[in-house]
Backbone bond lengths (Angstrom), bond angles and torsions (degrees), N, CA, C in turn:
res aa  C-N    CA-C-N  psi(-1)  N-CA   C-N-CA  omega(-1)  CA-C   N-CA-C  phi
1 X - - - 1.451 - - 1.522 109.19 -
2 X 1.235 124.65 124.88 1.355 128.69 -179.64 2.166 98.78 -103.44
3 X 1.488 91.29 132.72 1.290 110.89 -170.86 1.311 107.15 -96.12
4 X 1.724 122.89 124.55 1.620 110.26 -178.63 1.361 88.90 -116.76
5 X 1.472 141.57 -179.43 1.353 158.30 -154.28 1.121 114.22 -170.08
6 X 2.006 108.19 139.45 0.986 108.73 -166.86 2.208 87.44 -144.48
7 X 1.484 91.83 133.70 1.953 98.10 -165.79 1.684 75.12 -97.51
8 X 1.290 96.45 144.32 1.836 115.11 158.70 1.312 104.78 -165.74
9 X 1.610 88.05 170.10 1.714 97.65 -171.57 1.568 104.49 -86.07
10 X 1.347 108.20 154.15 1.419 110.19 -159.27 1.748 109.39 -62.66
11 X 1.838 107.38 -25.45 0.859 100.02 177.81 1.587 125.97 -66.45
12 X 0.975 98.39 -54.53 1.948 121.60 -179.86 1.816 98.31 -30.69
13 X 1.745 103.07 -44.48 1.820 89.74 -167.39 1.293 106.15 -84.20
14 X 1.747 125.75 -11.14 1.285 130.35 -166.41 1.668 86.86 -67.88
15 X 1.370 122.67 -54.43 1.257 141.37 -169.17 1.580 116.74 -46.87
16 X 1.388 85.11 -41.04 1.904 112.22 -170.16 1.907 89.75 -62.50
17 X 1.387 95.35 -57.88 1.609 100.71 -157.81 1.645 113.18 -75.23
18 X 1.860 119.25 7.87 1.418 117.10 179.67 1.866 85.37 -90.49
19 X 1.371 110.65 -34.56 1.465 97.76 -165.10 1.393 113.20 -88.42
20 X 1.597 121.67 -32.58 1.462 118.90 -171.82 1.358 100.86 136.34
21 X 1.043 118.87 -60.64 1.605 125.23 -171.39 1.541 131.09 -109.60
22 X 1.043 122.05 137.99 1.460 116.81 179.54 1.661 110.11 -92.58
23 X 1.251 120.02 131.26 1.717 118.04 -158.71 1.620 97.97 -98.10
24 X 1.460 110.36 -33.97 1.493 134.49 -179.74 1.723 111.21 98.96
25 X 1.457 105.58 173.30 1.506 115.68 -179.61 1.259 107.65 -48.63
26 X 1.392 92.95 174.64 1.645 114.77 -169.99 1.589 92.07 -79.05
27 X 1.395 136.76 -15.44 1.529 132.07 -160.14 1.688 80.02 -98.85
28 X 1.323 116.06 -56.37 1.656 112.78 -175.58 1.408 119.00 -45.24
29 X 1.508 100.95 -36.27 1.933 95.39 178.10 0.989 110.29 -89.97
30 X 1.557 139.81 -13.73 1.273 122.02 167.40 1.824 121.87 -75.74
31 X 1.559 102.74 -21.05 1.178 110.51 152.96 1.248 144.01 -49.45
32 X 1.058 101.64 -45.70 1.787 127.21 166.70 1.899 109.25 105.64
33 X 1.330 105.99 6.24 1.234 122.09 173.46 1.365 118.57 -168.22
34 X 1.667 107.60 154.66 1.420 127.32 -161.06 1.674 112.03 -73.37
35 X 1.115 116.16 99.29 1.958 114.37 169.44 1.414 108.26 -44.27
36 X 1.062 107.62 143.88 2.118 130.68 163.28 1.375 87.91 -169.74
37 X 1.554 67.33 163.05 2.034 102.60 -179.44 1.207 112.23 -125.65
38 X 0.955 98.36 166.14 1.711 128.53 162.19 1.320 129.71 -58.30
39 X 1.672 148.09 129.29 1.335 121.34 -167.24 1.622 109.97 -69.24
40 X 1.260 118.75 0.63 1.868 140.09 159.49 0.980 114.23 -70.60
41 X 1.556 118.96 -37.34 1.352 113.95 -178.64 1.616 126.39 -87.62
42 X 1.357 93.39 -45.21 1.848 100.12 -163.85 1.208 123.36 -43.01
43 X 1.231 125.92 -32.53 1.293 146.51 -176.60 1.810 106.16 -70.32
44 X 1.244 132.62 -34.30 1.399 136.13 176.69 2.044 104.03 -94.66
45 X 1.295 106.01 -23.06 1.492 124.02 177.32 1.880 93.22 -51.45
46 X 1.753 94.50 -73.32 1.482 115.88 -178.00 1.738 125.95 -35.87
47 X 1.336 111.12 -39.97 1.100 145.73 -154.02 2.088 89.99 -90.80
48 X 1.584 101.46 -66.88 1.396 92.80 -166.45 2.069 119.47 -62.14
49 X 1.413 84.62 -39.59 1.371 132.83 -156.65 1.782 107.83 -63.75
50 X 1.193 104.14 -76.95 1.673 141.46 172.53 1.561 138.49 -99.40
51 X 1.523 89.19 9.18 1.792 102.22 163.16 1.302 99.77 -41.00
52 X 1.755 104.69 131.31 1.657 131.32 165.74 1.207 117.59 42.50
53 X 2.137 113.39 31.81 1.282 109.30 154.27 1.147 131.64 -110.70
54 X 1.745 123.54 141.99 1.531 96.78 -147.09 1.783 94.64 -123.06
55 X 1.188 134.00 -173.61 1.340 125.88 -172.67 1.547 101.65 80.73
56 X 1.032 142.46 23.77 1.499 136.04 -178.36 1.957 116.11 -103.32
57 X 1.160 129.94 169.48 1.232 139.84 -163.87 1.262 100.10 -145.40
58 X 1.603 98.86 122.13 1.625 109.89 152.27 1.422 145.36 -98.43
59 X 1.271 118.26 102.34 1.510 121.85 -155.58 1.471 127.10 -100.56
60 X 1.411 109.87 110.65 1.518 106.07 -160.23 1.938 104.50 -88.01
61 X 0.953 103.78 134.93 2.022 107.58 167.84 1.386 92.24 -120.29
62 X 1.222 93.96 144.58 2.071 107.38 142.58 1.289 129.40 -86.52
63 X 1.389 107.84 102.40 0.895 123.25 169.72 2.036 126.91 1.37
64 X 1.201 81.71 -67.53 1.954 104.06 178.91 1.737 98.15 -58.55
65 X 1.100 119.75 -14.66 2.091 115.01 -167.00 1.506 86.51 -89.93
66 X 1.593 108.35 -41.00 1.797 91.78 -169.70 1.530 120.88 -73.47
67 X 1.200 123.81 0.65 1.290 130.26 166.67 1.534 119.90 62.30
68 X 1.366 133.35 -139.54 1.532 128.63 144.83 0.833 135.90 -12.28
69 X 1.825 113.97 -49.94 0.745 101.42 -153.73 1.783 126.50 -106.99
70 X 1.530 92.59 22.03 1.655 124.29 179.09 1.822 98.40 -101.42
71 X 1.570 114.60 122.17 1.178 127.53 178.63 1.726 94.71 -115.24
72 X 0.961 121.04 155.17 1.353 121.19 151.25 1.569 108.84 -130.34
73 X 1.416 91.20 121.26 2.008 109.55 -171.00 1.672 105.79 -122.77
74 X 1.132 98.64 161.18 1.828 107.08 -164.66 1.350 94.61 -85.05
75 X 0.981 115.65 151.82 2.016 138.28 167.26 1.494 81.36 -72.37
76 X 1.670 78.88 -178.81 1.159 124.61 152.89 1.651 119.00 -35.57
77 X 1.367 103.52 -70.99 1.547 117.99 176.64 1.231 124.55 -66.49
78 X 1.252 124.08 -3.50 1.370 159.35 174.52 1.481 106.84 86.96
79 X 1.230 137.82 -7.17 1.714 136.31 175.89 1.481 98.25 -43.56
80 X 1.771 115.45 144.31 1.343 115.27 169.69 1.401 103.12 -91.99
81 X 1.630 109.78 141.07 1.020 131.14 -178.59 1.775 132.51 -109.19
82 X 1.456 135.38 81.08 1.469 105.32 -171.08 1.178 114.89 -37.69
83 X 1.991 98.23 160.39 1.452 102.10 -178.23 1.788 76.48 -164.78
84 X 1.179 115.57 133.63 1.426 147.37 172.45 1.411 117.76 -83.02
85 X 1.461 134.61 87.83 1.793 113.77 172.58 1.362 87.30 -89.33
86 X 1.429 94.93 150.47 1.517 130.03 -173.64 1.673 114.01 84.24
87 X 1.478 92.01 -165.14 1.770 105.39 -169.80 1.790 95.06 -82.36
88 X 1.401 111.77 133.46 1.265 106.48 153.78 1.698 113.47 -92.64
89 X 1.477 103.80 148.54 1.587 134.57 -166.94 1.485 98.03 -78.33
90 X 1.234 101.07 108.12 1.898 93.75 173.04 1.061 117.07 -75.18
91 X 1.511 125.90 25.59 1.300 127.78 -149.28 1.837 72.42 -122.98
92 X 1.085 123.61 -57.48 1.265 115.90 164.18 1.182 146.82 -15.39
93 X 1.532 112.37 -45.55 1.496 143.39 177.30 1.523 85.07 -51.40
94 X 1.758 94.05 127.59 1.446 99.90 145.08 1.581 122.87 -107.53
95 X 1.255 115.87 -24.76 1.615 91.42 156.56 1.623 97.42 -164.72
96 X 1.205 107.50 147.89 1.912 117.47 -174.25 1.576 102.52 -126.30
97 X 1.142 98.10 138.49 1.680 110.64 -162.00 1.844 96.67 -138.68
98 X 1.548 93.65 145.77 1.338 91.92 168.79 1.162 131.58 -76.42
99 X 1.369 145.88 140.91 1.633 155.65 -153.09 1.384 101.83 -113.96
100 X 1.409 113.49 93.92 1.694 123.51 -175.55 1.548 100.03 -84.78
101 X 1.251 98.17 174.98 1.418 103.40 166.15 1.503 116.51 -120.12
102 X 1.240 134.02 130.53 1.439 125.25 179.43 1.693 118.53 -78.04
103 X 1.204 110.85 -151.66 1.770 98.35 -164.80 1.359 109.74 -79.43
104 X 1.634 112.72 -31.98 1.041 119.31 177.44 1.135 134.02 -77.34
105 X 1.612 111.10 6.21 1.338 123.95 174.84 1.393 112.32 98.87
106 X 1.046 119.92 -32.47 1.534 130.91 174.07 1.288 101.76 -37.00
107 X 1.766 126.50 172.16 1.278 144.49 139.74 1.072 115.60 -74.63
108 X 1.499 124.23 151.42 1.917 131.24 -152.94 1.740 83.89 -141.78
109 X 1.363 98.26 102.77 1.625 98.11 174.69 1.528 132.14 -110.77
110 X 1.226 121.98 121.07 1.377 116.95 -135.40 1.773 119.03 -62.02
111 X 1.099 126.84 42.91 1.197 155.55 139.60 1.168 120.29 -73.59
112 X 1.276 120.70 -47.14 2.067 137.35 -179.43 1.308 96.01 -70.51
113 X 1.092 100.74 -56.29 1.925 98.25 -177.55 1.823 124.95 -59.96
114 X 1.396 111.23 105.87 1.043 109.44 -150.07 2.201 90.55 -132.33
């Protein structure tokens, strides 16, 4: 099973999960599709993205559940990136964990935690 990831604020998925679906950030809809990463990526995602914001959720899918409608397309830098058009199914989520921050301010992703 290949794991893709998606960082949000805790509120947005609380929100996601009264209706069914997560639509994504305000940067994702102006995009026209939903950001996730790579288990390579999330961690530099976190870093560029979500420096010193705290209250956030990390949400793992498999890849293979999102079907179609998961492309993976190159950045900027050219790395391929998932990217979701449409609502993702929170029903999908296999598991969302809270995204602490450690002393150094960083994100502590539950992999580090050992």
């Amino acid at each position: 099973m290949q794991l893709v990831y998606k960082i949000s604020t805790r509120r947005a998925w609380i929100a996601a999960e009264r209706t069914g679906a997560y639509t994504g950030s305000e940067v994702d809809r102006a995009d026209g599709f939903i950001h996730l990463s790579g288990r390579d990526q999330v961690e530099e995602t976190a870093r560029r993205h979500f420096a010193g914001q705290d209250d956030l959720v990390l949400i793992s899918f498999d890849a293979e559940r999102l079907g179609d409608t998961l492309r993976w397309e190159a950045s900027r830098g050219g790395a391929l990136f998932p990217h979701v058009y449409g609502p993702l199914p929170v029903a999908l989520a296999i598991d969302v964990v809270p995204l602490s921050r450690g002393p150094d301010g960083a994100h502590v992703f539950p992999w580090d935690v050992g």
